[in-house]
C-alpha positions as CSV (number, residue, x, y, z in Angstrom):
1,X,8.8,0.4,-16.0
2,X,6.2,0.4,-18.9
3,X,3.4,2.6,-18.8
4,X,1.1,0.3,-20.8
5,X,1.5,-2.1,-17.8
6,X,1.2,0.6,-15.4
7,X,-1.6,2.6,-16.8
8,X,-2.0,6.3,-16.7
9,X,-4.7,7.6,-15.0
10,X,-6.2,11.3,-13.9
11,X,-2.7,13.3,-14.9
12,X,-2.8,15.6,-17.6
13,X,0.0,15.2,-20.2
14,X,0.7,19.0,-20.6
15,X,0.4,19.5,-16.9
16,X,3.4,16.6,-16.0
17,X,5.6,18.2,-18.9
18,X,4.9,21.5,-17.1
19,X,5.6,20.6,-13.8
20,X,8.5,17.9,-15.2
21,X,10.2,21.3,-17.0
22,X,9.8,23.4,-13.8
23,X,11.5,21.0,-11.5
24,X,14.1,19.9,-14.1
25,X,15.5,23.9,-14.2
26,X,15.7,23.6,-10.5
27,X,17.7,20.7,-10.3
28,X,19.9,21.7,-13.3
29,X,23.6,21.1,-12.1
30,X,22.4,20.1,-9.0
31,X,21.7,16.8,-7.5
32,X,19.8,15.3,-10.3
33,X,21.1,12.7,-12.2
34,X,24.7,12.6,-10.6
35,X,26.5,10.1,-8.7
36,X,25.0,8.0,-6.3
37,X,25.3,9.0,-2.8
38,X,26.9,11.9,-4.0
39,X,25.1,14.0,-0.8
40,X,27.8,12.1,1.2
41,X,24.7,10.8,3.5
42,X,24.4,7.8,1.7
43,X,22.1,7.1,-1.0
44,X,18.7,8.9,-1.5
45,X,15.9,7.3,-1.7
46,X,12.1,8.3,-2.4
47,X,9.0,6.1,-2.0
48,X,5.6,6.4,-2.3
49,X,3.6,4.1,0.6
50,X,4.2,3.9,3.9
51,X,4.4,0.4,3.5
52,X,7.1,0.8,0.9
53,X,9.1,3.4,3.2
54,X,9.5,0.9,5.8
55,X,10.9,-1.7,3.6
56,X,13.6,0.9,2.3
57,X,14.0,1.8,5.8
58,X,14.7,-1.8,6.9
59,X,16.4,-2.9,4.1
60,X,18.7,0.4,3.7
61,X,19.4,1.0,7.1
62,X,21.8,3.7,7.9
63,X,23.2,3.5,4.5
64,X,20.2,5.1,3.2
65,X,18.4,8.6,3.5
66,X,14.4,8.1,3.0
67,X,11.6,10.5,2.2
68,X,8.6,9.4,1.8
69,X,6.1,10.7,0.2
70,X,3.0,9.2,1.8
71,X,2.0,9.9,4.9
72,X,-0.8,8.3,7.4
73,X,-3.8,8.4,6.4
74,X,-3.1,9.1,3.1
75,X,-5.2,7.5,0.3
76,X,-2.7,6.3,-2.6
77,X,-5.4,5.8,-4.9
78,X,-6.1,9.5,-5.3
79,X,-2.3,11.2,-4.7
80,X,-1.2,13.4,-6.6
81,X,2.3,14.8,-7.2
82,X,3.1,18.2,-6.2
83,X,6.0,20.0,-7.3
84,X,7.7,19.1,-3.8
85,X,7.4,15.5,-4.9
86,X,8.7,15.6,-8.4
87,X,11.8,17.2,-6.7
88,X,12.3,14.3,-4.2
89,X,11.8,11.5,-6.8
90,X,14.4,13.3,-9.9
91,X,17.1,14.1,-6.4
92,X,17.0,10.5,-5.7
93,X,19.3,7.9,-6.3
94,X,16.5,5.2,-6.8
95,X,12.9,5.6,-6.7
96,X,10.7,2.7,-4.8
97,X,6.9,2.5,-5.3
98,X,4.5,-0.5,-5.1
99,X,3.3,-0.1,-8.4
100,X,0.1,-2.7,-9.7
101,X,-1.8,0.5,-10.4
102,X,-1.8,1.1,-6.4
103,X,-0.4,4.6,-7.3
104,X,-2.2,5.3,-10.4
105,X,-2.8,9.4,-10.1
106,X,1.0,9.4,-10.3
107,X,1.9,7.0,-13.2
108,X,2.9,9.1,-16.0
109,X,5.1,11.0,-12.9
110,X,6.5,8.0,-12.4
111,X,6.9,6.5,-16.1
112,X,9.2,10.0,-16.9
113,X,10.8,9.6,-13.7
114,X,12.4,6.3,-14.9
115,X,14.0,7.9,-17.8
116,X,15.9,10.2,-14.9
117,X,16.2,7.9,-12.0
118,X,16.4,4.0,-11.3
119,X,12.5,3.5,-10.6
120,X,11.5,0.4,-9.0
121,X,8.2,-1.7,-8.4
122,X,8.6,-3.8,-5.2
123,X,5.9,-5.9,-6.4
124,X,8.2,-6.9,-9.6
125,X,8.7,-10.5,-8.2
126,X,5.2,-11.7,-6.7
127,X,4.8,-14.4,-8.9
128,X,1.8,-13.5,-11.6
129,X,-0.3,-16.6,-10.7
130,X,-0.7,-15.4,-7.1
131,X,-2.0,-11.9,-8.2
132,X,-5.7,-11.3,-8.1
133,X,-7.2,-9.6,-10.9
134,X,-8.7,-6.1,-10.5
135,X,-12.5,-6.1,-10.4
136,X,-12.1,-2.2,-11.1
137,X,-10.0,-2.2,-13.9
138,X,-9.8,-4.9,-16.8
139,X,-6.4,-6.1,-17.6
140,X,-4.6,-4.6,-14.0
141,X,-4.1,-6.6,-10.7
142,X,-5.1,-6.2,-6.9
143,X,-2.4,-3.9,-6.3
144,X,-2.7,-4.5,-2.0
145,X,-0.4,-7.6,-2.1
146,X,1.0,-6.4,1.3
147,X,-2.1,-8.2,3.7
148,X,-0.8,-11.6,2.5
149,X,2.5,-11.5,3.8
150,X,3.7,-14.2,1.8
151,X,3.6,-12.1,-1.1
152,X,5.1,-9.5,0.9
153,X,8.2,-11.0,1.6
154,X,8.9,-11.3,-2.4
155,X,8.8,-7.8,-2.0
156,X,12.5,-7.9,0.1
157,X,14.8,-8.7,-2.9
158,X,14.1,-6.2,-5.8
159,X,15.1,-3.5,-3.2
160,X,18.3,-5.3,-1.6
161,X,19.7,-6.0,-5.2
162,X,19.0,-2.2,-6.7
163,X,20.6,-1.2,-3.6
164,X,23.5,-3.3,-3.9
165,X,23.8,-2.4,-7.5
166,X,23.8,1.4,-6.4
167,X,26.0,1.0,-3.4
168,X,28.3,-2.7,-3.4
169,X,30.4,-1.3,-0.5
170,X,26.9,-1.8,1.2
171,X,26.0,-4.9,-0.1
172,X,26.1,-7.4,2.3
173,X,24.5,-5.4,4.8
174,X,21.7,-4.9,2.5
175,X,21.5,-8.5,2.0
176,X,21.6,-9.4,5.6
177,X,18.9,-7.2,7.2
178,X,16.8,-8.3,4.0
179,X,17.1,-11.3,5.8
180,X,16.3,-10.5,8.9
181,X,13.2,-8.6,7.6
182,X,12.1,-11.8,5.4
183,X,12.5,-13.5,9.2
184,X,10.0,-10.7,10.6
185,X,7.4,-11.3,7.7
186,X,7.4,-15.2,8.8
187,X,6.9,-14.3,12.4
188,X,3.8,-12.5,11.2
189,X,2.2,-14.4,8.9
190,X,2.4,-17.2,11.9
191,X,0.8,-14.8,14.2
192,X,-1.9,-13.9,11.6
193,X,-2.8,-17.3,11.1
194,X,-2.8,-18.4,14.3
195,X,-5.1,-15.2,15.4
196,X,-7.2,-15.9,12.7
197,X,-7.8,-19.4,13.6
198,X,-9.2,-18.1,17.3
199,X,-12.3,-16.7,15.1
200,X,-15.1,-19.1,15.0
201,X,-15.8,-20.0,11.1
202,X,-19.2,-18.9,10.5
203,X,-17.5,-15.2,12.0
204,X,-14.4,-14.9,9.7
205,X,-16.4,-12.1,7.6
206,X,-14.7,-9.1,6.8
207,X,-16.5,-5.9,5.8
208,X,-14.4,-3.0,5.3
209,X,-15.1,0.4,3.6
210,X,-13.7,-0.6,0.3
211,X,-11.7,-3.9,-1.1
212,X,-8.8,-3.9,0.1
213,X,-8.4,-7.4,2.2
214,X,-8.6,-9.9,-0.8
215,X,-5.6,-10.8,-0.7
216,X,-5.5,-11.0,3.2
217,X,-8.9,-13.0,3.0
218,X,-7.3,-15.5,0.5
219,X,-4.7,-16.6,2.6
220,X,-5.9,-16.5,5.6
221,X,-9.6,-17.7,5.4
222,X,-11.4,-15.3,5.9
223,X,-14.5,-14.2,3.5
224,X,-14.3,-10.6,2.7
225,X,-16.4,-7.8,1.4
226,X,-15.9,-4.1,0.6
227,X,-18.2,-1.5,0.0
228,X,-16.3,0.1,-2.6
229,X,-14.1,-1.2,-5.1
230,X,-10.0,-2.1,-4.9
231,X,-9.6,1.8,-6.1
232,X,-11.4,4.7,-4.2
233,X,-12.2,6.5,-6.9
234,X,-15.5,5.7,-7.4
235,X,-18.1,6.5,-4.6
236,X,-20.3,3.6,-3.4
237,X,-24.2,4.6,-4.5
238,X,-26.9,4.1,-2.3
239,X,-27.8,0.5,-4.4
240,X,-24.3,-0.8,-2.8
241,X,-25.3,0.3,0.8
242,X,-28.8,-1.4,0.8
243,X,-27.3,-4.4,-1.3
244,X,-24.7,-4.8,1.5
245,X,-26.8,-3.8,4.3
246,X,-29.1,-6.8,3.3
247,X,-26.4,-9.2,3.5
248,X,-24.8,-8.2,7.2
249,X,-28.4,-8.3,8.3
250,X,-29.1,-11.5,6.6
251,X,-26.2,-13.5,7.9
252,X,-25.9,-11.6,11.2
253,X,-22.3,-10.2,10.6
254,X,-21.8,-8.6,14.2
255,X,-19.1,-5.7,12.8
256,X,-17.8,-3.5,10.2
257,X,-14.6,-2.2,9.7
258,X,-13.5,1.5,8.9
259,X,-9.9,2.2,7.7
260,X,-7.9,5.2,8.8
261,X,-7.0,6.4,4.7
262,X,-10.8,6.0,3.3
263,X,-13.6,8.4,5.0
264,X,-15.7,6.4,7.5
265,X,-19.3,8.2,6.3
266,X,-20.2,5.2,3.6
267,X,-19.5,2.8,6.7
268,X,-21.7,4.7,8.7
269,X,-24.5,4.7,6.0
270,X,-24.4,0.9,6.4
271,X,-24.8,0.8,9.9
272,X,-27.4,2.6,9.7
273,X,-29.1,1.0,7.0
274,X,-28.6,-2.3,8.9
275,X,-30.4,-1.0,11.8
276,X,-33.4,0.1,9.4
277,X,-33.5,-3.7,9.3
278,X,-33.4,-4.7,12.3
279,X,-29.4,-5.5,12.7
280,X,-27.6,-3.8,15.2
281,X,-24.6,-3.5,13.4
282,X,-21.2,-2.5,15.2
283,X,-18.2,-0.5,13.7
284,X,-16.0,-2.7,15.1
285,X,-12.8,-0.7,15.0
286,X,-10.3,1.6,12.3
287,X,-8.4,-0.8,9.8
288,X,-5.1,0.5,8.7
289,X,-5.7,-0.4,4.5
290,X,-3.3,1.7,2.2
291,X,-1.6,3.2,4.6
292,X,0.3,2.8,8.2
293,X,0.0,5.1,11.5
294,X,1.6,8.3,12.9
295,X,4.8,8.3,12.5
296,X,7.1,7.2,15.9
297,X,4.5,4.4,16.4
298,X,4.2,0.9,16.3
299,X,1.6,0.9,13.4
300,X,3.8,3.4,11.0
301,X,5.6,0.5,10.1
302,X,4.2,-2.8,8.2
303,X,4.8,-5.7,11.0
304,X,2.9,-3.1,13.5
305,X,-0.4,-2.2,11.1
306,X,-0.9,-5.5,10.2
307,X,-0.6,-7.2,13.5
308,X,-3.0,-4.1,14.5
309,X,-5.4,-4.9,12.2
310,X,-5.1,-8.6,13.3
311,X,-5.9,-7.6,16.8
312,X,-9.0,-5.1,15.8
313,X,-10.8,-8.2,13.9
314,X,-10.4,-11.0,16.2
315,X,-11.6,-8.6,19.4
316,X,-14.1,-7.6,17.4
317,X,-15.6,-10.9,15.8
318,X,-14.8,-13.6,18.0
């Protein structure tokens, strides 16, 4: 995996040795680091994302047993491992995370992970001309590759061959409903694009609370604007909500966007601010950004929060 690719942020190198140590006794003659599958209810796999989750899920099947670790509504920026999680990613069989810094609390987690488990990026094959480079941190990418889902769909492979390697009885199952999922991903991104295209031009704005849609503006035509940065770490100051404020007043922008995993209170400062100004600014609906919805619902999976999202902007700007 490479943690000078990956980056370490936030974790304390005593602290993961600590809690590495702890759940490493636990697991001692138990499920760590034996044979694959060896629960007898098929292989074990941990991800991080929701997003990711689902592709195991689809990809894997029945063959595979799934925890994820992050939930809806959960920011992926700012996890961090508890002990709970350490044990689900050393009892796996293979570990799948999105990896581009998306989950940077967790990297060094992850890095020692890799020397006890098969740990896997999903973003390993989006081809590095098509990533966008971080405008948070120098020398990383735009980790949120999943709102162009042509980059998505690169994302099918890396998980159907590590679990073929893992499992070859399982093989061509694995390879079949990858394709079947690559299918789904082309459905969508020809329902994006034709939603998209209902939105008058001088309307295809999108404001969100922070930069998560640069990819998805990219590719589907659309200009966008966050108020914070690609990472939530950093809290937008009150020069960023004037500074934007003056712009969707300026240009007339009829909404902004919340999303369900970043708190909607900086959002609301805009509005607000706008209004000082003589806008009256909508909140034009909850994007779902790092993460998906509830769990049993259409949006916990990838096809249903994106075509959500779809249908949140176009109601609201066209």
């Amino acid at each position: 995996m490479g943690g000078s690719r990956y980056g370490i942020l936030g974790v304390g190198r005593f602290a993961v040795f600590a809690l590495f140590a702890g759940v490493l006794v636990l697991l001692a003659g138990g499920c760590g680091g034996g044979e694959a599958g060896a629960s007898g209810d098929g292989l074990r796999v941990t991800t991080t994302t929701t997003m990711v989750t689902d592709l195991a899920r689809r990809v894997g099947g029945e063959r595979v047993e799934v925890t994820g670790l992050m939930g809806p509504g959960v920011d992926p920026h700012l996890y961090k491992a508890s002990q709970g999680d350490v044990e689900a990613l050393l009892g796996a069989d293979v570990v799948f995370y999105n990896g581009l810094f998306l989950e940077g609390q967790m990297a060094e987690i992850l890095e020692k992970a890799d020397q006890q488990v098969p740990t896997v990026a999903v973003t390993r094959d989006v081809p590095e001309g098509e990533l966008l480079e971080s405008v948070s941190y120098e020398g990383q990418a735009d980790p949120h590759v999943w709102f162009d889902a042509t980059l998505w769909r690169t994302t099918v492979d890396p998980v159907v061959e590590e679990l073929s390697r893992l499992d070859p009885e399982g093989a061509e199952g694995y390879e079949r409903r990858g394709e079947a999922y690559k299918e789904e991903i082309d459905q969508l991104h020809a329902f994006v694009e034709e939603e998209i295209s209902s939105i008058p031009e001088d309307r295809r704005v999108l404001v969100t609370a922070h930069d998560a849609f640069r990819y998805f503006g990219r590719e589907y035509g659309m200009e966008v604007r966050g108020l914070q940065g690609i990472s939530t770490e950093a809290e937008a100051g009150a020069g960023d909500v004037r500074e934007l404020a003056d712009y969707l007043a300026e240009n007339e922008i009829p909404a902004i966007f919340v999303e369900s995993s970043v708190p909607r209170r900086n959002v609301e400062a805009v509005q607000a601010a706008s209004r000082d100004r003589g806008w009256d600014l909508e909140i034009g609906g909850t994007l779902y950004s790092d993460a998906g919805g509830d769990a049993g619902t259409d949006e916990a999976t990838y096809d249903g929060m994106f075509r959500a999202n779809v249908r949140t902007i176009t109601e609201a700007l066209r």
